[in-house]
The first five atom37 places (N, CA, C, CB, O) and aatype in JSON, in Angstrom:
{
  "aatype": [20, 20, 20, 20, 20, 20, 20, 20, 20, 20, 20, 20, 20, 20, 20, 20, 20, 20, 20, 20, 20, 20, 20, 20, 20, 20, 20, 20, 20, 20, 20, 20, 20, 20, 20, 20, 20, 20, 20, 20, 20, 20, 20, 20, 20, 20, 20, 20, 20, 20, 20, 20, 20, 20, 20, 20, 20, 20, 20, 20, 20],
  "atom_mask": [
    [1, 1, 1, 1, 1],
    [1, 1, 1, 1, 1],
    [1, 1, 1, 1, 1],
    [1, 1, 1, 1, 1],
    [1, 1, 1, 1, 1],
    [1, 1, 1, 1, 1],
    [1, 1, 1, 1, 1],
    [1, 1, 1, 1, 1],
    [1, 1, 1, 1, 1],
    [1, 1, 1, 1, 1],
    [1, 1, 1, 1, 1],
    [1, 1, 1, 1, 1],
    [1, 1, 1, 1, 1],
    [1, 1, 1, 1, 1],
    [1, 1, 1, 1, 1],
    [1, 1, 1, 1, 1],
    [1, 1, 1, 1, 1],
    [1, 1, 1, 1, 1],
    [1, 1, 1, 1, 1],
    [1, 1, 1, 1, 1],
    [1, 1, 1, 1, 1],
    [1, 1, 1, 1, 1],
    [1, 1, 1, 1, 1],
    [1, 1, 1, 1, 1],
    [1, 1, 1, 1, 1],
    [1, 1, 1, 1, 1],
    [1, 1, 1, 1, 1],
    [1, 1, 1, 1, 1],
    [1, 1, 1, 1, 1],
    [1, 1, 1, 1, 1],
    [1, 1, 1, 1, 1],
    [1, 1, 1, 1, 1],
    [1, 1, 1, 1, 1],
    [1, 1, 1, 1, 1],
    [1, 1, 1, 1, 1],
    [1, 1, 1, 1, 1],
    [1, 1, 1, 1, 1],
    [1, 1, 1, 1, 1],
    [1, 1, 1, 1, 1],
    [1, 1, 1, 1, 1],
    [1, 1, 1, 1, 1],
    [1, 1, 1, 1, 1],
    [1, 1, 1, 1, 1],
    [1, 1, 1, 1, 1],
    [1, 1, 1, 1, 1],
    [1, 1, 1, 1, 1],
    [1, 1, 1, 1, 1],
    [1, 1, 1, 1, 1],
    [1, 1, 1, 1, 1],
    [1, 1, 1, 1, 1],
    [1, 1, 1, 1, 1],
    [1, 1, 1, 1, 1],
    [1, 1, 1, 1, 1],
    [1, 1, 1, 1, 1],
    [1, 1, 1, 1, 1],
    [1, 1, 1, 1, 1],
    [1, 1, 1, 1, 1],
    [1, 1, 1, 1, 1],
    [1, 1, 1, 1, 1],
    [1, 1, 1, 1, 1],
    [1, 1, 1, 1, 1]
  ],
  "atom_positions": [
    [[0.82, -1.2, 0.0], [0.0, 0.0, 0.0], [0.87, 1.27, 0.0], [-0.93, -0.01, 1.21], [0.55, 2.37, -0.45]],
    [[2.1, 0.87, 0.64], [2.93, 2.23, 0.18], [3.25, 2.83, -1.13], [4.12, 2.13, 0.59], [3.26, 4.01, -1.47]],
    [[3.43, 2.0, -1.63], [3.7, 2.14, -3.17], [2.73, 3.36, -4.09], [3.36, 0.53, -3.83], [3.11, 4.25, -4.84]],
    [[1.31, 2.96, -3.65], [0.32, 4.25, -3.69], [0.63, 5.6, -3.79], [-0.35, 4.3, -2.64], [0.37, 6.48, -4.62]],
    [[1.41, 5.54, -2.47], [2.11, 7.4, -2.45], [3.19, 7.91, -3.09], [2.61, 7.91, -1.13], [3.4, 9.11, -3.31]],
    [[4.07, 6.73, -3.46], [5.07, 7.11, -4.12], [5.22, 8.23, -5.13], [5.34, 6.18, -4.56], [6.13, 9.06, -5.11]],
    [[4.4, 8.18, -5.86], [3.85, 9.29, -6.64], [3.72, 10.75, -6.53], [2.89, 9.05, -6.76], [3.61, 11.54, -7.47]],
    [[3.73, 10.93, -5.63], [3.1, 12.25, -4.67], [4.58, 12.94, -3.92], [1.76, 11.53, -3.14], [4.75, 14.15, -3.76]],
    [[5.59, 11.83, -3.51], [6.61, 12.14, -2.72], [7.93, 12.38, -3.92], [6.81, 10.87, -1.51], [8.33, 11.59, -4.78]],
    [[8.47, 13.98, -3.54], [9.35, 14.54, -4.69], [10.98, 13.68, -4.12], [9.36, 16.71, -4.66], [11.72, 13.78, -3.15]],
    [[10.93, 12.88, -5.32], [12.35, 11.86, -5.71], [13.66, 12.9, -5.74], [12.2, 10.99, -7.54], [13.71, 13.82, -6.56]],
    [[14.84, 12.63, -4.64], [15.96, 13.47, -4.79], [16.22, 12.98, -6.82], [17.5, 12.9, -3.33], [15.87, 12.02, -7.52]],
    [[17.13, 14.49, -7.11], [17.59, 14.81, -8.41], [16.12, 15.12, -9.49], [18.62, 13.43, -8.91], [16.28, 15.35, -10.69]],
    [[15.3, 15.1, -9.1], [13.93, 15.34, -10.34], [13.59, 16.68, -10.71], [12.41, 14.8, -9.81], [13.04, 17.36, -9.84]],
    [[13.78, 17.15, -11.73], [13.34, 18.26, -12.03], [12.17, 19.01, -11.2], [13.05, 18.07, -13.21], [11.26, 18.34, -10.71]],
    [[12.22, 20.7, -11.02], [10.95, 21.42, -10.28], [10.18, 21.67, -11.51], [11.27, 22.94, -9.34], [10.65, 21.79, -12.65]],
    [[8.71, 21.74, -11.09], [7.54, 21.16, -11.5], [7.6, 22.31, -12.8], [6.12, 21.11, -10.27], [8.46, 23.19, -12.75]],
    [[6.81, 22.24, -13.74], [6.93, 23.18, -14.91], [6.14, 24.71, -14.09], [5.93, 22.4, -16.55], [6.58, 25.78, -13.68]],
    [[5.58, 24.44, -14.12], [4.4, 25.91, -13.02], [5.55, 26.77, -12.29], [3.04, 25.03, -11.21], [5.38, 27.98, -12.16]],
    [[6.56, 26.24, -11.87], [7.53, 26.98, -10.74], [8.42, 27.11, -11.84], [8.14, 26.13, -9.19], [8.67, 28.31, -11.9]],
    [[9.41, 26.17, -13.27], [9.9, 26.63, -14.14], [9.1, 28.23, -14.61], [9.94, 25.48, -15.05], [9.82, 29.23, -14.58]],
    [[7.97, 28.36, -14.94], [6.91, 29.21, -15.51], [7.49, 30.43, -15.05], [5.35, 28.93, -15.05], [8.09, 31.21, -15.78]],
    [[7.22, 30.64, -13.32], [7.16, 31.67, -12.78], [8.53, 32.55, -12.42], [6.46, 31.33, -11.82], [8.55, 33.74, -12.09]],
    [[9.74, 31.58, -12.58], [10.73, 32.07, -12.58], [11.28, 32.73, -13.6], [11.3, 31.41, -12.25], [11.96, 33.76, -13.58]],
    [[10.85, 31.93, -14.68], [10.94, 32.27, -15.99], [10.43, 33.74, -15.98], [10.15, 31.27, -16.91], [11.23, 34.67, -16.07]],
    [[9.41, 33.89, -15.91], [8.44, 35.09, -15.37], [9.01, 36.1, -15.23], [7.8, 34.97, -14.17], [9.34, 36.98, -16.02]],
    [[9.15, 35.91, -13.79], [9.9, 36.98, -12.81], [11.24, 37.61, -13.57], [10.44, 36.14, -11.28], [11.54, 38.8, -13.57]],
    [[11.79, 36.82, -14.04], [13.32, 36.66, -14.41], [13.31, 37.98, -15.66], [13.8, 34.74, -15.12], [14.04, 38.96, -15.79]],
    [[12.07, 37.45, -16.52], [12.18, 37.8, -18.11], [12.09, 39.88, -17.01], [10.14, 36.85, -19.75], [12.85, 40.83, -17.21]],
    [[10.85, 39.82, -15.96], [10.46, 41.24, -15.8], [11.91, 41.94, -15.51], [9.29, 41.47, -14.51], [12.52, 42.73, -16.22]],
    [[12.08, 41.64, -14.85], [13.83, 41.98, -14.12], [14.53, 42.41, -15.45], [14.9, 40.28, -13.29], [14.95, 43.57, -15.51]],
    [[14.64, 41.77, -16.28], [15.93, 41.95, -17.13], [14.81, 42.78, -18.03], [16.96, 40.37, -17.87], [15.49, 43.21, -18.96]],
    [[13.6, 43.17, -18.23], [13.17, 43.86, -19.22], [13.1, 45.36, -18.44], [11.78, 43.21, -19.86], [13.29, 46.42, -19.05]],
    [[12.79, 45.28, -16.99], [12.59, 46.36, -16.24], [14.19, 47.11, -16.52], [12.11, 45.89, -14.57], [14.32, 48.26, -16.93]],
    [[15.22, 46.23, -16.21], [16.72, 46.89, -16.05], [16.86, 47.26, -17.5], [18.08, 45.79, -15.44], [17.28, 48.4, -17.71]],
    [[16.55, 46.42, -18.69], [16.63, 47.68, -19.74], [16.5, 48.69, -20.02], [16.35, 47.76, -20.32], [17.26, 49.4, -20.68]],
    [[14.98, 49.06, -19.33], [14.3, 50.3, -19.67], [14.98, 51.53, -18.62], [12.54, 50.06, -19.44], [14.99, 52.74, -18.82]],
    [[15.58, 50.69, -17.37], [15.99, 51.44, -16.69], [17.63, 52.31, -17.32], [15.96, 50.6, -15.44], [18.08, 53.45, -17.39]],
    [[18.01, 50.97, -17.66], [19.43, 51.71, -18.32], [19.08, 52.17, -19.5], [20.75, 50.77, -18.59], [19.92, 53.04, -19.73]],
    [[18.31, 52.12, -20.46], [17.63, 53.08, -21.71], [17.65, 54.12, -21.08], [16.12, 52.83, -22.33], [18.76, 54.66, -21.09]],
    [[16.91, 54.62, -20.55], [16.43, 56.09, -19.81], [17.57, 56.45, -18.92], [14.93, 55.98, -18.78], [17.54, 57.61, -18.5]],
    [[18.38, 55.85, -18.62], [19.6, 56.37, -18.03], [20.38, 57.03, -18.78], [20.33, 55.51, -17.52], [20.75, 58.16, -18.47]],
    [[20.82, 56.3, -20.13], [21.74, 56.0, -21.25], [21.2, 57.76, -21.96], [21.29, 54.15, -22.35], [21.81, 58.77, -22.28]],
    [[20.24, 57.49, -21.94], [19.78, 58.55, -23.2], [19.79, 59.91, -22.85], [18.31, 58.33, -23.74], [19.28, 60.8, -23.55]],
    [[20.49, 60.12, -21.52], [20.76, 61.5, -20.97], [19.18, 62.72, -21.55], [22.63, 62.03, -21.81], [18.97, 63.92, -21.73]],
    [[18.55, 61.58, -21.63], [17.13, 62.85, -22.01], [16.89, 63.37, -20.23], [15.03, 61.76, -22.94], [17.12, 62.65, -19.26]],
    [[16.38, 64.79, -20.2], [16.24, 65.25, -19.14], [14.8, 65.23, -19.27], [16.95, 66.43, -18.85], [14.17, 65.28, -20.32]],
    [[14.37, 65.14, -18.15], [12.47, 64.49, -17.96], [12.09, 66.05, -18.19], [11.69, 63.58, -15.86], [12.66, 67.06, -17.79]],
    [[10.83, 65.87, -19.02], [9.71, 67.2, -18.72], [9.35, 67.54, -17.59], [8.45, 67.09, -19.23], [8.83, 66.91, -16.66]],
    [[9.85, 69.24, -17.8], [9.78, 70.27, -16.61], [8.19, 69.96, -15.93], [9.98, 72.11, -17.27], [7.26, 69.42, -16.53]],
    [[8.19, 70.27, -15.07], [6.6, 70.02, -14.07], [6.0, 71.55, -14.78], [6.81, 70.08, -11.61], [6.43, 72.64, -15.16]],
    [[4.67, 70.76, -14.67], [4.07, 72.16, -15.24], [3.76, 73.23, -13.61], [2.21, 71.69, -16.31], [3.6, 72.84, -12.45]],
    [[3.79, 74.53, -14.12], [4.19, 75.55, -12.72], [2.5, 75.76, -12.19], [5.18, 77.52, -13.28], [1.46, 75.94, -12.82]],
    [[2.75, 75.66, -10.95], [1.47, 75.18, -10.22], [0.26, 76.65, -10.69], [1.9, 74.99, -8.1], [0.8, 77.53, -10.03]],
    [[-0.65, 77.19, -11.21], [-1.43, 78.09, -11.73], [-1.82, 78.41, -10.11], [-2.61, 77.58, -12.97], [-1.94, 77.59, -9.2]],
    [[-2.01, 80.08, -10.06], [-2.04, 81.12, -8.72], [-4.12, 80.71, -8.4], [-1.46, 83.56, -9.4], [-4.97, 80.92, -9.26]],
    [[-4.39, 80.15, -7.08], [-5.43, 80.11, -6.97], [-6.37, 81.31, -7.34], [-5.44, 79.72, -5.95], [-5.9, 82.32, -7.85]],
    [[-7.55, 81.19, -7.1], [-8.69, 82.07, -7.83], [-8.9, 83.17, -6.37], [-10.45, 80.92, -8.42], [-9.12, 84.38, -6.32]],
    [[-8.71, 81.94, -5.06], [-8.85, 82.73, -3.86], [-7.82, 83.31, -2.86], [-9.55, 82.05, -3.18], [-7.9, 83.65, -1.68]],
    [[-6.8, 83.3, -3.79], [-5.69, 84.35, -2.95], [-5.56, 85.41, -3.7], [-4.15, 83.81, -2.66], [-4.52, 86.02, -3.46]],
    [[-6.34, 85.96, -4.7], [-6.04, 86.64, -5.36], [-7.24, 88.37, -4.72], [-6.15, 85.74, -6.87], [-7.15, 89.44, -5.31]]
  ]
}
């Protein structure tokens, strides 16, 4: 009857399950697409658009 569970119990050296391949995969791809964009926008010495200047209320005037 043991034999039953065998199935269920993770065998030293066996590959991790495809679902957890998936998510690393995942994670992994965001990381290295996030650090592109980060060093793009680093790289490109563009200086960000000025803030627009806050307009003088109606009631301090």
């Amino acid at each position: 009857m043991g034999d039953a569970l065998s199935g269920f119990q993770r065998l030293p050296g066996r590959q991790p399950r495809p679902v957890t391949n998936g998510l690393v995969a995942m994670i992994a791809a965001a990381l290295v697409l996030g650090g592109g964009l980060l060093a793009g926008r680093l790289l490109t010495d563009e200086a960000p658009p000025p803030a627009p200047a806050p307009s003088p209320s109606r009631s301090a005037a």
